[in-house]
C-alpha positions in Angstrom: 54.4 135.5 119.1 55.0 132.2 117.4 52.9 131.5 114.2 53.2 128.4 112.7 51.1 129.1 109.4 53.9 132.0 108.9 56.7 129.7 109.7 55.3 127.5 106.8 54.7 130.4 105.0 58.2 132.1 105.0 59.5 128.1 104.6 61.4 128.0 107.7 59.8 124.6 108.4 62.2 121.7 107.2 60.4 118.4 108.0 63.0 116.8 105.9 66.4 117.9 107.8 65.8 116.7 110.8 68.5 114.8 112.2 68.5 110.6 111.5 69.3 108.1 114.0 72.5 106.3 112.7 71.4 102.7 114.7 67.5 103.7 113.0 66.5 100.6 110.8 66.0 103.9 108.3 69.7 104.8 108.9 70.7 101.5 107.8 69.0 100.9 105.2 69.8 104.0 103.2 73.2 103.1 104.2 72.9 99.6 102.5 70.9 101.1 99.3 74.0 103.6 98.9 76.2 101.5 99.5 74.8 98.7 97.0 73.7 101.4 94.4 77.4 102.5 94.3 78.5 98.8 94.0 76.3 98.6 90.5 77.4 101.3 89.4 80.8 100.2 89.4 80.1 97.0 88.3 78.2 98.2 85.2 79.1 99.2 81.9 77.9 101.0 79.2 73.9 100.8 78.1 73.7 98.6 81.1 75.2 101.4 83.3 72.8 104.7 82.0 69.4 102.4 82.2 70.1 101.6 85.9 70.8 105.4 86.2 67.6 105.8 84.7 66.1 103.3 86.5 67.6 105.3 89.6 66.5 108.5 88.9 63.1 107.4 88.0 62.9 105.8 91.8 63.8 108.9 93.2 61.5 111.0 91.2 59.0 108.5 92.1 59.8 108.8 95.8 59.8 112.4 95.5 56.1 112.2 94.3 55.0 110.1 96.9 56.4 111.6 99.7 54.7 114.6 98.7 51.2 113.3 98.1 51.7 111.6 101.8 53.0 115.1 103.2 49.5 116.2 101.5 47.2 114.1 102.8 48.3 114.4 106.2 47.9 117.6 106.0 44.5 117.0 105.2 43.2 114.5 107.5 45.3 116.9 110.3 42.8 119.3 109.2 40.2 117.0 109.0 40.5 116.1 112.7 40.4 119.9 113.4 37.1 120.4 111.7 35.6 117.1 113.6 36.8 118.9 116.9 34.7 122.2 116.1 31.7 119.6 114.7 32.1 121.5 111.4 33.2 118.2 109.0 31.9 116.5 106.4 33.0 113.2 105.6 35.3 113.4 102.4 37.2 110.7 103.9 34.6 108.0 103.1 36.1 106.7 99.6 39.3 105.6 102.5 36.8 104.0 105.1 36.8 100.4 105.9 33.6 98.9 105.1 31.8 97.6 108.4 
């Protein structure tokens, strides 16, 4: 029997390999940030060259972090709707509500 929790478990759940769309709008513009960051790169030399590696790596790492606190939070407001099915949750979602 399938079990997703032990999929996620074992780690053979890869939300990030799934295959891209090469006409997406997300295809193209990694294609033109590649592209461009390999441009600069090129173009650049010395101290100039090792702060925009910097600056690139930090942008990643940065985009590493976020994608993971988004990955974690909706996780959390999947499990949120869950609990709201079964009547069972309390609202620790009202710092993010809209004021009416």
């Amino acid at each position: 029997m399938y079990s997703f929790i032990e999929e996620l478990y074992f780690d053979n759940l890869n939300f990030q390999g799934r295959p891209i769309d090469s006409d997406s709008n997300y295809a193209r513009a990694m294609q033109k940030s590649s592209e461009n960051e390999e441009k600069l790169i090129e173009m650049l030399q010395g101290e100039e060259k090792r702060l925009f590696l910097d600056y690139s790596s930090a942008c990643s790492e940065v985009w590493g972090e976020s994608s993971c606190e988004a990955f974690v939070d909706g996780f959390r407001v999947g499990a949120h709707f869950m609990l709201d099915v079964f009547g069972c949750a309390e609202n620790t979602f009202a710092p993010f509500m809209k004021d009416t």
